[in-house]
PARO-77926 format. One record per residue (C-alpha): residue number from 1; x, z, y. Coordinates in pm, 1 decimal. Each point is the difference from the previous one (the first is absolute). Layout:
PARO-77926
<node NUM, <X, Z, Y>>
...
***
This chain:
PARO-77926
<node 1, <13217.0, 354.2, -9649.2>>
<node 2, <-200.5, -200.4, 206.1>>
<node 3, <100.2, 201.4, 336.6>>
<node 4, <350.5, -36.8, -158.9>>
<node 5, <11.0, -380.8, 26.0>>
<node 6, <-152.0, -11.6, 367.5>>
<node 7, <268.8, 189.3, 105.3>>
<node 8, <255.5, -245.0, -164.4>>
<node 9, <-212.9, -289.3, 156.0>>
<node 10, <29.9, 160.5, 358.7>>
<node 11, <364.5, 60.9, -46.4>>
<node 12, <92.5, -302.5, -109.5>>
<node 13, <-208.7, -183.4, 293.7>>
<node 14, <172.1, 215.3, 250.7>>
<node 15, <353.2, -115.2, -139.7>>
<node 16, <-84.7, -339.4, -2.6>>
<node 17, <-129.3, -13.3, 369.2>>
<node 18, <366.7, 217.4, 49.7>>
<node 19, <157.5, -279.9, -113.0>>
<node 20, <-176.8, -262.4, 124.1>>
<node 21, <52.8, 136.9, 342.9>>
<node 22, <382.5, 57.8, -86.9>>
<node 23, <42.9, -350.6, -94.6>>
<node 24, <-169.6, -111.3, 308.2>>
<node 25, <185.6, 129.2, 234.0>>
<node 26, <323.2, -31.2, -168.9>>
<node 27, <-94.3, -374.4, 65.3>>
<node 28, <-71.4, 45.6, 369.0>>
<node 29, <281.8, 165.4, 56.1>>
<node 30, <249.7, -234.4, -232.5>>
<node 31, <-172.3, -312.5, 262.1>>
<node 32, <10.5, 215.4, 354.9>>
<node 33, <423.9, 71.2, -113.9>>
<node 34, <-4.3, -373.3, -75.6>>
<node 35, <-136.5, -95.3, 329.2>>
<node 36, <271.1, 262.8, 145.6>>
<node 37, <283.4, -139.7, -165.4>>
<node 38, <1.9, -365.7, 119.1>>
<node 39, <-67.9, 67.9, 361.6>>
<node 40, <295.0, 235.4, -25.9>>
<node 41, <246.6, -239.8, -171.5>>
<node 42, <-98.1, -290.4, 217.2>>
<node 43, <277.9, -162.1, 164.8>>
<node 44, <-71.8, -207.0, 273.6>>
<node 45, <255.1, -352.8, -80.9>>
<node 46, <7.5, -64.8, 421.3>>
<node 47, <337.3, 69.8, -62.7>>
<node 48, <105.1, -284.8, -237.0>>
<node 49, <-192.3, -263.2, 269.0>>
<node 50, <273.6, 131.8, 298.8>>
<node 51, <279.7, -170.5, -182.5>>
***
């Protein structure tokens, strides 16, 4: 029974550092497509000061 639970324990750990690390780079990657996204949809107003 003992052995039993250790298992559990170790499989359990496992998952949570699998999910940890999921949720950490789901992050990263959610602030890097961020970053991505406002360089692309800059728009540069030297336009409006021509007029």
């Amino acid at each position: 029974m003992k052995k039993a639970l250790k298992i559990i324990g170790i499989i359990v750990a496992v998952a949570g550092a699998a999910a940890a690390i999921y949720f950490a780079v789901k992050k990263y990657l959610e602030k890097k497509n961020q970053a991505a996204d406002c360089e692309e949809n800059y728009v540069s107003c030297s336009c409006c000061e021509a007029q």
